[in-house]
GUTOR-340703 format. One record per residue (C-alpha): residue in one letter; y, z, x; residue number from 0. Coordinates in steps of 0.1 Angstrom, whole numbers. Last residue first. Layout:
BEGIN
+------+-------+-------+-------+-----+
: rest :    py :    pz :    px :  nr :
+------+-------+-------+-------+-----+
:    A :     Y :     Z :     X : NUM :
...
+------+-------+-------+-------+-----+
% end
This chain:
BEGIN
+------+-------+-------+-------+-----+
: rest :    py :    pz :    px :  nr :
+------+-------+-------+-------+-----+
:    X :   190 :  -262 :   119 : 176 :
:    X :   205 :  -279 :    85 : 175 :
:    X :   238 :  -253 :    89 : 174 :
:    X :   240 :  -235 :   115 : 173 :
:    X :   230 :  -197 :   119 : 172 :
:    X :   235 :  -182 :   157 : 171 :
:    X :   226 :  -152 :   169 : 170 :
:    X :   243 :  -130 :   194 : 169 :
:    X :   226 :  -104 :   210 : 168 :
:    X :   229 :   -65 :   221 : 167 :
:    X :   200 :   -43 :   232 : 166 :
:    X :   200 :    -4 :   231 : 165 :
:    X :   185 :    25 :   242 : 164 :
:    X :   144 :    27 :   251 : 163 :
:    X :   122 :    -1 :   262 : 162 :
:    X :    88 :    18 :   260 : 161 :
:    X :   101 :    34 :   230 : 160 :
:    X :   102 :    74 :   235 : 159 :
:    X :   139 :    71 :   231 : 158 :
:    X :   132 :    54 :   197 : 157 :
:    X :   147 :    17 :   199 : 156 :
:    X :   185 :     6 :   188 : 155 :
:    X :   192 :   -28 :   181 : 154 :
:    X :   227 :   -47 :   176 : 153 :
:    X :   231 :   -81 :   159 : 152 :
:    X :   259 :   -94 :   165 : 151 :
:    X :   262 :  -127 :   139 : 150 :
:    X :   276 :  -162 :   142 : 149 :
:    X :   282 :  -189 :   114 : 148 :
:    X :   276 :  -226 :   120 : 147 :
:    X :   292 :  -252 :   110 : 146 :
:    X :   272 :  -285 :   116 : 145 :
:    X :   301 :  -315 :   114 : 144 :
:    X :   296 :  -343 :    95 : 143 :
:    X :   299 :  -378 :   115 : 142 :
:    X :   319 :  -411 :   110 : 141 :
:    X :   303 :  -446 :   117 : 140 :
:    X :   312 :  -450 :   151 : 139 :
:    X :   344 :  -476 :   165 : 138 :
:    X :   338 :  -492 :   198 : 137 :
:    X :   367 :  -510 :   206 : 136 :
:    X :   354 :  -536 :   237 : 135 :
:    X :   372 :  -548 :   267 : 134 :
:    X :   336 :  -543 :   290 : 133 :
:    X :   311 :  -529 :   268 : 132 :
:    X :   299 :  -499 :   256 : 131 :
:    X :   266 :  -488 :   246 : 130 :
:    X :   265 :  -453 :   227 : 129 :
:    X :   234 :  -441 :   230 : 128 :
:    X :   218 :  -419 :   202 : 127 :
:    X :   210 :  -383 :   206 : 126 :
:    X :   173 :  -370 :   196 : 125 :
:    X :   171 :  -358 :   232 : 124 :
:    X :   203 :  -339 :   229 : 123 :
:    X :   194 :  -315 :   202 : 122 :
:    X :   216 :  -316 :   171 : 121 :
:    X :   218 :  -350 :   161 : 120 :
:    X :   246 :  -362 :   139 : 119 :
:    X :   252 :  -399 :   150 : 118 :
:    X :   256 :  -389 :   178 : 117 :
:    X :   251 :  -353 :   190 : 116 :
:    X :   262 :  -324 :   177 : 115 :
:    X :   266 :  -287 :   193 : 114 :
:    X :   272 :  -262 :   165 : 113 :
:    X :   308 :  -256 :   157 : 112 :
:    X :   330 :  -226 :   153 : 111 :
:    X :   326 :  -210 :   182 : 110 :
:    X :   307 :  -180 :   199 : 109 :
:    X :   289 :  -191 :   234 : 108 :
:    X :   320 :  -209 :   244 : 107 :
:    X :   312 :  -249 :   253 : 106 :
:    X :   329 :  -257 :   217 : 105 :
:    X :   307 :  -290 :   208 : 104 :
:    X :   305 :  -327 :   190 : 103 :
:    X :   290 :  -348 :   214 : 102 :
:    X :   293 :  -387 :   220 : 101 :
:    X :   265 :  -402 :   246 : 100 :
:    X :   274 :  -427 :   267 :  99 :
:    X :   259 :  -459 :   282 :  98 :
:    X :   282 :  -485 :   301 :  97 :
:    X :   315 :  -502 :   306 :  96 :
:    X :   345 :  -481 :   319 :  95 :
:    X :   365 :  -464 :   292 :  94 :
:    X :   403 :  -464 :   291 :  93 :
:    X :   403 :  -444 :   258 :  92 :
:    X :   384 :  -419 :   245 :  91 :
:    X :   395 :  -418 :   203 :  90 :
:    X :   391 :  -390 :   177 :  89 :
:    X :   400 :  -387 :   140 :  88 :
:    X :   394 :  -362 :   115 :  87 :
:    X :   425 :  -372 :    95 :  86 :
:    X :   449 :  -342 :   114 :  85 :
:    X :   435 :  -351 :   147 :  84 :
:    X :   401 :  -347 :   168 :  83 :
:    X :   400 :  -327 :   197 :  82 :
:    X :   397 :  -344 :   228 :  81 :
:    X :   371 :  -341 :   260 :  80 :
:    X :   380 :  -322 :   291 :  79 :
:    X :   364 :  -343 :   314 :  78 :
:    X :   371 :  -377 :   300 :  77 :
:    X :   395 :  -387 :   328 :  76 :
:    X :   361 :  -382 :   350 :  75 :
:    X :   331 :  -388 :   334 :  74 :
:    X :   322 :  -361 :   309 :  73 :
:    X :   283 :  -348 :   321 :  72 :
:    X :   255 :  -350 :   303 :  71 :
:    X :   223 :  -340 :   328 :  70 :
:    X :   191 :  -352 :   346 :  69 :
:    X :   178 :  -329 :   373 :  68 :
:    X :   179 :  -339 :   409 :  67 :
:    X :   193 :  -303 :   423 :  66 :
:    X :   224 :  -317 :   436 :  65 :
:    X :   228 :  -331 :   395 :  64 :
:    X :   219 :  -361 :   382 :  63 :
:    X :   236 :  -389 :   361 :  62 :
:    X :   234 :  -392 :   322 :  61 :
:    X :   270 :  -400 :   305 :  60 :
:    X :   293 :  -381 :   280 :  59 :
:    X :   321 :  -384 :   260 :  58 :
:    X :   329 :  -351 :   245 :  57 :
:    X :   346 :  -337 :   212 :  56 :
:    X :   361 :  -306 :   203 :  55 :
:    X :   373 :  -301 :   168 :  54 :
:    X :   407 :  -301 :   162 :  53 :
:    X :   410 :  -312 :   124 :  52 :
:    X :   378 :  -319 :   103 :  51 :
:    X :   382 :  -344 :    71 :  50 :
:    X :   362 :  -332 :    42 :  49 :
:    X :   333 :  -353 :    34 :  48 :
:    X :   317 :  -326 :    19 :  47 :
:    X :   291 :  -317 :    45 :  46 :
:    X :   322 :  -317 :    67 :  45 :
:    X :   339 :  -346 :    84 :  44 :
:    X :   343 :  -360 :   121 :  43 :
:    X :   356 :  -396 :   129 :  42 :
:    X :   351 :  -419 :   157 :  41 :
:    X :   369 :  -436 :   186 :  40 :
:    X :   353 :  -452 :   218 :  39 :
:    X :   378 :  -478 :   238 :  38 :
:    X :   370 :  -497 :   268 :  37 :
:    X :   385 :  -509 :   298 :  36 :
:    X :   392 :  -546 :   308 :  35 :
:    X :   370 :  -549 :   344 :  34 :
:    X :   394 :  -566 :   372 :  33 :
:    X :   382 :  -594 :   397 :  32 :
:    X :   407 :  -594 :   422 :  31 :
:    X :   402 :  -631 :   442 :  30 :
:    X :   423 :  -632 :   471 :  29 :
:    X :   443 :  -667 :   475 :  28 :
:    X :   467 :  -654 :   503 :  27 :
:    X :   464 :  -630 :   527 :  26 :
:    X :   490 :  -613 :   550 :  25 :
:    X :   489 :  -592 :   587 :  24 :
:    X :   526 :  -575 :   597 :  23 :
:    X :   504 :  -545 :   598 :  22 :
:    X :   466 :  -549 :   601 :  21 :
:    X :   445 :  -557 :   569 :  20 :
:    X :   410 :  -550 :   560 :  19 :
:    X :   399 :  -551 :   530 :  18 :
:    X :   363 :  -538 :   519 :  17 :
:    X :   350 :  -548 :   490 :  16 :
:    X :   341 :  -533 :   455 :  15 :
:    X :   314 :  -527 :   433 :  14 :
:    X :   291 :  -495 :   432 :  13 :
:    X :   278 :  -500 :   399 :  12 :
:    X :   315 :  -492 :   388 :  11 :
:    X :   334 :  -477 :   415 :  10 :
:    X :   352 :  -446 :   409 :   9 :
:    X :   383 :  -433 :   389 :   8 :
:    X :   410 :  -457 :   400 :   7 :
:    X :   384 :  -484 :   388 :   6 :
:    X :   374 :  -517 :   408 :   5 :
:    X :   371 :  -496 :   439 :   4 :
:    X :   390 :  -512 :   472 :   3 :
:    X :   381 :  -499 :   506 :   2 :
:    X :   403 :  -497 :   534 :   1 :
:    X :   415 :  -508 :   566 :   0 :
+------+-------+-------+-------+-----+
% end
């Protein structure tokens, strides 16, 4: 006995059925219904229309964490994201049907790139859903990348200060925020 998802990943909307079969046992004239898979592809420039190569890029959905609070995560086979290619270009393939969010973003507290949301957003509740169907290529209009630049800033106080030493922090300066 078993169950069978419609996805090797999970179960879509929780769909499936269970199938129970004992050895020697055959069926015949079983309906498998199969969803095609999607495809979500984009392109990332500069300010200056200048194609950007291996910048990180997430697909992302809205589910809820053990502690019941909303969040982005990458859906399984999209986990680690992809970087785009030498023209700028990204692509998720195999993509189940649904709502998704696209993010431009280096998860390391220094990088290169501010966090962007489609189509060029940079807080997530301004982001734009990306609604995918079932078979369908999804192509998005391309998006400029926010560069941002990031500075140590290191402060000392008077030993007498009621904080006294030092304090280190990053700051970060992107472009447009």
């Amino acid at each position: 006995p078993g169950f069978v998802y419609p996805s090797a990943q999970s179960p879509i909307n929780g769909q499936g059925v269970w199938v129970d079969v004992r050895d020697g046992e055959q069926f015949e004239n079983v309906p498998i219904r199969m969803t095609p898979e999607a495809s979500v592809a984009g392109t990332l420039v500069d300010g200056k229309g200048v194609f950007q190569v291996g910048v990180p890029v997430s697909l992302l959905r809205y589910t809820f964490d053990d502690d019941g609070r909303r969040r982005l995560v990458s859906p399984g086979k999209h986990a680690n994201g992809v970087k785009t290619d030498d023209r700028g270009q990204y692509r998720f393939f195999g993509v189940a049907p649904g709502q998704y969010y696209v993010r431009i973003y280096s998860d390391l507290p220094v990088g290169r790139w501010a966090g962007v949301y489609y189509p060029g957003r940079l807080h997530e509740h301004l982001a734009v859903p990306v609604l995918v169907k079932a078979g369908e290529e999804v192509r998005l209009n391309p998006m400029a990348v926010v560069s941002r630049e990031t500075s140590v800033i290191q402060l000392r106080y008077p030993i007498g200060a009621a904080t006294g030493g030092t304090a280190q922090t990053a700051l970060h300066f992107a472009d447009g925020a």
